[in-house]
C-alpha positions in Angstrom: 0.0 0.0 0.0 1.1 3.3 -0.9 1.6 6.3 1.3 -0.7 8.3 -1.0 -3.7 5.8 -0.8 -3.9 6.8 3.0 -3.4 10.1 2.8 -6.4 9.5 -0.1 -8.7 8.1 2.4 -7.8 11.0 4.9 -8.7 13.5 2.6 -12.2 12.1 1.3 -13.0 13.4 5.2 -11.3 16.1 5.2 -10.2 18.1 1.9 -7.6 20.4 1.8 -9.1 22.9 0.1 -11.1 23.3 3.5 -8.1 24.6 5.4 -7.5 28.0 6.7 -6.0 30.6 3.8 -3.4 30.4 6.8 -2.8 27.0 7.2 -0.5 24.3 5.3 -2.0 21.2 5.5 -1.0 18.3 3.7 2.1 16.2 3.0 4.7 18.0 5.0 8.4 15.6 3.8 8.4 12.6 2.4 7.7 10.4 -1.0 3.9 10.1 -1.0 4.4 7.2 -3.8 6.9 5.2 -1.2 5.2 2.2 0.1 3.4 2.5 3.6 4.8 0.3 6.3 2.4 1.9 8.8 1.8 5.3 10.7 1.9 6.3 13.8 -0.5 8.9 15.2 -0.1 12.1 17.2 -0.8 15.5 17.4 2.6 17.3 17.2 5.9 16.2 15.4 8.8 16.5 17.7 12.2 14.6 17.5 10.8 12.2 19.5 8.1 11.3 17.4 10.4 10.8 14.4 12.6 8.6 16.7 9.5 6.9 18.0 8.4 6.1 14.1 12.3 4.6 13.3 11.8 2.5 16.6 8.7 1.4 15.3 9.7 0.6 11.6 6.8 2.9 10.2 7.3 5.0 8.0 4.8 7.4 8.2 3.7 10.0 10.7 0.3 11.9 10.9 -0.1 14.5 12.8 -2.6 17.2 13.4 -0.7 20.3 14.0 1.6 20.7 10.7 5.4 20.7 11.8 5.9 23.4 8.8 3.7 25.8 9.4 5.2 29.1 8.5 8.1 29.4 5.8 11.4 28.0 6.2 14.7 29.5 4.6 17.1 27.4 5.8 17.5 23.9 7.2 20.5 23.9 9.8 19.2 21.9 13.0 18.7 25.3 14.8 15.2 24.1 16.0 13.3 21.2 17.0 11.5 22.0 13.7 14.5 21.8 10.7 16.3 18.7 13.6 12.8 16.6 12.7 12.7 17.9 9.1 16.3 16.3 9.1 15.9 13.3 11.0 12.8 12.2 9.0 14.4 12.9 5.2 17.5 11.1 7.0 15.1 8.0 7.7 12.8 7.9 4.8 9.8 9.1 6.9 6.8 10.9 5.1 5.0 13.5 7.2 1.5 14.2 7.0 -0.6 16.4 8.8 -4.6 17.4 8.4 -5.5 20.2 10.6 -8.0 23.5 9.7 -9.4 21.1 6.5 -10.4 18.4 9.9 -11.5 21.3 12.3 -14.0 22.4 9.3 -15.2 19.0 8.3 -18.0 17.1 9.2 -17.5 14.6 12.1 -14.0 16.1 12.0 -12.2 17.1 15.1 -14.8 19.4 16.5 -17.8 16.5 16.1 -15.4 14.3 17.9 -15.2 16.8 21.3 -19.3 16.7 21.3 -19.0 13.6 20.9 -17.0 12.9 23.9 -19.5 15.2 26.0 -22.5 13.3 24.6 -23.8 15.8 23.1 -26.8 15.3 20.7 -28.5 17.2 17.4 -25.0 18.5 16.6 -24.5 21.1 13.7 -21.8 23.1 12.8 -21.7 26.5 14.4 -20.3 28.7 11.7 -20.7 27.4 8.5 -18.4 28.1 5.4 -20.3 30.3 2.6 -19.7 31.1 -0.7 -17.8 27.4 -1.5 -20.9 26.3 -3.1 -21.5 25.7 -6.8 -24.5 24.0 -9.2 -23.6 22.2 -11.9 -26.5 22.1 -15.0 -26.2 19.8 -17.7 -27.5 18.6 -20.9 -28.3 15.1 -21.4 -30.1 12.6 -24.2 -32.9 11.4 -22.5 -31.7 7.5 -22.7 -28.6 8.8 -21.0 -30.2 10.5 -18.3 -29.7 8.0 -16.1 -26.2 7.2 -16.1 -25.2 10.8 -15.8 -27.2 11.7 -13.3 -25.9 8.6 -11.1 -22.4 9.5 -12.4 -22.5 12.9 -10.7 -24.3 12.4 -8.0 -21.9 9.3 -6.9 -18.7 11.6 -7.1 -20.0 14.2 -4.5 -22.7 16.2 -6.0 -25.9 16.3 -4.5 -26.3 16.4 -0.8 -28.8 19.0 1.0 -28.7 19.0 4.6 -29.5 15.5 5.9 -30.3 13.8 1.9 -28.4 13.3 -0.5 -28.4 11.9 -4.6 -30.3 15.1 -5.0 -31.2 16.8 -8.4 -33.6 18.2 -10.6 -34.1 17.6 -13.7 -36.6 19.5 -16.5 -37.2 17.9 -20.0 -37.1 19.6 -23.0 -35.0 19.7 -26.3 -31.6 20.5 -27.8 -30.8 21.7 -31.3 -27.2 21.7 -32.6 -25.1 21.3 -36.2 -22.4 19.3 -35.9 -19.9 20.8 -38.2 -16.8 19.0 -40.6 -14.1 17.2 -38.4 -16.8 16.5 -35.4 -17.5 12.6 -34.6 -21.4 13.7 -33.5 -23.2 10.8 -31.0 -26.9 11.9 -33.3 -27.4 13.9 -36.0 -25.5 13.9 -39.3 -22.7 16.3 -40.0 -23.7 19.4 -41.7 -27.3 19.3 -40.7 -28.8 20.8 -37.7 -30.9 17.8 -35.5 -32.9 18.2 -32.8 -33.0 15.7 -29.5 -35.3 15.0 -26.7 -33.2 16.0 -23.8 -32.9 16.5 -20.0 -31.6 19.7 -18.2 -30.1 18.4 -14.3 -29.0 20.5 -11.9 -27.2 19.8 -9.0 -25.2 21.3 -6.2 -21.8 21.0 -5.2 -19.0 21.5 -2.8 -16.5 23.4 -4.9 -13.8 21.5 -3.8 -16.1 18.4 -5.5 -15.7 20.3 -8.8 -13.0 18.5 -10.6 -14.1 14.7 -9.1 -17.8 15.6 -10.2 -16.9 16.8 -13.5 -14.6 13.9 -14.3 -17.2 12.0 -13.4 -19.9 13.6 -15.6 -17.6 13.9 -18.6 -16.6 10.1 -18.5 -20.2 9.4 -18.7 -21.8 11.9 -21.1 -22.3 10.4 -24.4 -21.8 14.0 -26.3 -18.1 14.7 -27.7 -18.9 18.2 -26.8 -21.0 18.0 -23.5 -23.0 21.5 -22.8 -22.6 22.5 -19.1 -22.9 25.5 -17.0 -20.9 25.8 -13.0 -22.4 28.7 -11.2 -20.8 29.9 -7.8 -23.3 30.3 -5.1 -24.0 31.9 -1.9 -25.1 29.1 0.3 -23.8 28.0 3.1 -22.9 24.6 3.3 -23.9 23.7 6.6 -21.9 20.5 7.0 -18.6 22.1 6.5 -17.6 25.2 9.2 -15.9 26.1 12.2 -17.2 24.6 15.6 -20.6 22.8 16.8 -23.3 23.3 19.0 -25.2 20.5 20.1 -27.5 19.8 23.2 -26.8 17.5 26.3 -29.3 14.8 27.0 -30.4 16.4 30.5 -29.5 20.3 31.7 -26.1 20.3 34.6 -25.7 23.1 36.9 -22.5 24.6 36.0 -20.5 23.2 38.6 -21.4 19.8 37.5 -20.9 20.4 33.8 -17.0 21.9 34.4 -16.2 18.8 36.3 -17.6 16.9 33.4 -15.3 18.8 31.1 -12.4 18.6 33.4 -12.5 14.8 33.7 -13.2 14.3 29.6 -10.4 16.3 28.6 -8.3 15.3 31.8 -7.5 19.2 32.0 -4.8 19.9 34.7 -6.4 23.5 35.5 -9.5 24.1 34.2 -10.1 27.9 33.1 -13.5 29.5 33.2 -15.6 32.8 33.6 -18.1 33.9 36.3 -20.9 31.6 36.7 -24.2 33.0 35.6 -26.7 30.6 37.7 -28.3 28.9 35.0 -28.3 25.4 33.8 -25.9 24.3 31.2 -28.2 23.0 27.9 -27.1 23.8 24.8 -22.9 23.7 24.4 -21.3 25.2 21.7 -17.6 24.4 21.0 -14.5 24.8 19.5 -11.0 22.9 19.7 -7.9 24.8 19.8 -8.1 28.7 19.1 -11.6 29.2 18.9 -12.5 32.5 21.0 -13.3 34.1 17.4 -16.6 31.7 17.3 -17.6 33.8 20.5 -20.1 35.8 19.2 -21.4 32.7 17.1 -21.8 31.1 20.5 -24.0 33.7 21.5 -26.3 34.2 18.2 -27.3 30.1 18.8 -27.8 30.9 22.3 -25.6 28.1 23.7 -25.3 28.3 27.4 -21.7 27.5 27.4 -18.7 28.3 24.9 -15.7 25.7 25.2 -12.8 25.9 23.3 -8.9 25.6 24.1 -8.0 28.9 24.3 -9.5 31.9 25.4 -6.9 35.5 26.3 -7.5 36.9 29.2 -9.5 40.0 27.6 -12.1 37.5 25.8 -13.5 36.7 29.4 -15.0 40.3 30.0 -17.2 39.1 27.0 -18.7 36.7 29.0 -20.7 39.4 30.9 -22.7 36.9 32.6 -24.4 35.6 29.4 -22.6 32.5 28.9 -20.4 30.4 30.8 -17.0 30.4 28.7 -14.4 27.6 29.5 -10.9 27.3 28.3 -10.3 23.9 28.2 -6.4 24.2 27.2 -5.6 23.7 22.8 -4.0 20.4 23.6 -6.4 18.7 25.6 -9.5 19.5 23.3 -7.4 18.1 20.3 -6.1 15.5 22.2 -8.8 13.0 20.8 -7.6 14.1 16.8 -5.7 10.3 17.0 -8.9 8.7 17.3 -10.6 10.1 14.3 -7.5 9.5 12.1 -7.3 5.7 13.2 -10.6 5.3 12.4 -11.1 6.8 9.2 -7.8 4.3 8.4 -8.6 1.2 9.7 -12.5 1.5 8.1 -10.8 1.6 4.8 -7.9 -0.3 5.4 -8.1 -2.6 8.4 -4.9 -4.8 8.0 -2.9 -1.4 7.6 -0.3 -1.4 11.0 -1.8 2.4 12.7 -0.3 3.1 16.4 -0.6 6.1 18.5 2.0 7.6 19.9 3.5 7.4 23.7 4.9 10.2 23.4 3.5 13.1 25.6 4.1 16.3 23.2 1.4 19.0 24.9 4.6 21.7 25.7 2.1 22.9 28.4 2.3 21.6 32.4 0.3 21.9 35.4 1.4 22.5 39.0 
């Protein structure tokens, strides 16, 4: 198995295209066509990692935080950053690392923490807007069929909770084929008319190459007619944080130990307690105090994310019960979701997690 069939799998979940303008997720060092041996799991890439990998004979490491993250000019060994860069090149190990693209995607990192909570009726607090797009295209009726399965198969189609949605308007085309053209109907020269069907569908943008590979391969035209039209929708299953609701309302001493003992948080942060019950829970892992005011238009009763700044807390004001839950410790369950979008796919594939404690933050 190749190194680039699991990073394949990993990004069916979770795109690239859905990272951060500021991220740089992806394949960080390493030969993606190089066979697998395995991968080991973690959060950060330190030296130790890498030296965990060798010991381990795998050869490939995913993490969530990308080890490159901002632009490097030279590599010397001046940091733990270029010494793993080294140490991994030196060993043959790829690096791989899916971060914003899994914060943003569904039952990505975020879907994970509610689930850990038991939180239920979750949806994505800020969805992304403006990444959607409909594709309309014209089809011979007796092809219908095929093309609209075609497209709707490659990852066109899905509204909210359905999916293998379209629809679809007959009518007629009219066209000449002209000298050199190897026409599916009509006759060269002559301009023929055929019973046709108009489908629409809508998209992901990122979709856009996979769905119009797909359509393309099963059009019968040599010259397919197609419009893609950016929209403004949101697509609600792609977005920064959840909110979801737990089964019963906690007093909010109750729910902080909750979050304390699920995250095993050496010092839990939090803002004044308001005196109401703790229902709806909206969250974020890692830096997520810019989903604040989201927090507050879904009326959640609580905002948790890993970190906070001390100025963010005034925000609070008594409205909502904001906990800082530390970045690590709200990621820390990142490992899981890799293993098991791995093992589905691949289930003889060697995946470990790492023993390797790399959260650079302690408690007294």
């Amino acid at each position: 198995m190749k190194i680039s069939e699991i990073i394949s799998v990993i990004e069916e979940v979770a795109p690239l295209p859905l990272q951060e303008s500021y991220d740089n997720a992806g394949l960080q060092v390493g030969n993606k066509n190089n066979e697998a041996t395995g991968a080991l799991l973690c959060i950060d890439v330190t030296e130790d990692i890498i030296d965990e990998a060798i010991e381990n004979g795998l050869n490939l490491v995913i993490s969530h935080h990308p080890l490159i993250f901002k632009s490097i000019k030279s590599i010397t060994g001046k940091n733990y950053i270029e010494r793993a860069i080294i140490k991994a090149i030196k060993n043959d190990i790829a690096i791989y690392s899916a971060h914003t693209n899994l914060d943003n995607a569904f039952g990505g990192v975020n879907f994970k923490i509610a689930e850990k909570l038991g939180l239920s009726d979750v949806k994505v607090l800020s969805p992304i807007s403006g990444r959607m797009l409909k594709l309309t295209v014209f089809v011979p009726t007796e092809s219908a069929d095929e093309v609209r399965n075609s497209v709707l198969n490659s990852g066109a189609g899905e509204i909210g909770s359905y999916d293998m949605c379209s629809y679809n308007m007959e009518g007629y085309g009219t066209f000449r084929a002209k000298e050199g053209a190897n026409p599916y109907c009509g006759e060269i020269g002559s301009i023929h008319k055929e019973k046709e069907v108009r489908i629409e569908v809508i998209l992901p943008d990122y979709n856009k190459n996979k769905v119009l590979k797909s359509m393309l391969q099963s059009h019968p035209y040599e010259e397919p007619a197609y419009d893609i039209i950016p929209l403004a929708n949101s697509n609600n299953y792609a977005g920064s944080g959840v909110v979801g609701e737990l089964i019963a309302p906690m007093n909010e001493e109750d729910f902080l130990t909750m979050v304390k003992n699920v995250f095993h948080v050496g010092a839990l942060k939090y803002s004044s307690l308001t005196g109401k019950k703790i229902k709806r829970v909206a969250l974020c892992g890692g830096s997520g105090a810019f989903l604040f005011d989201e927090a507050l238009r879904v009326k959640a009763d609580a905002f948790i994310t890993g970190e906070v700044g001390y100025h963010n807390y005034f925000m609070a004001d008594g409205q909502i019960l904001m906990v800082e839950a530390g970045h690590y410790e709200t990621e820390q369950y990142t490992k899981d979701i890799f293993c098991d979008i791995i093992t589905k796919k691949f289930p003889n594939f060697a995946v470990q997690y790492t023993n390797v404690e790399t959260n650079p933050i302690n408690y007294l």
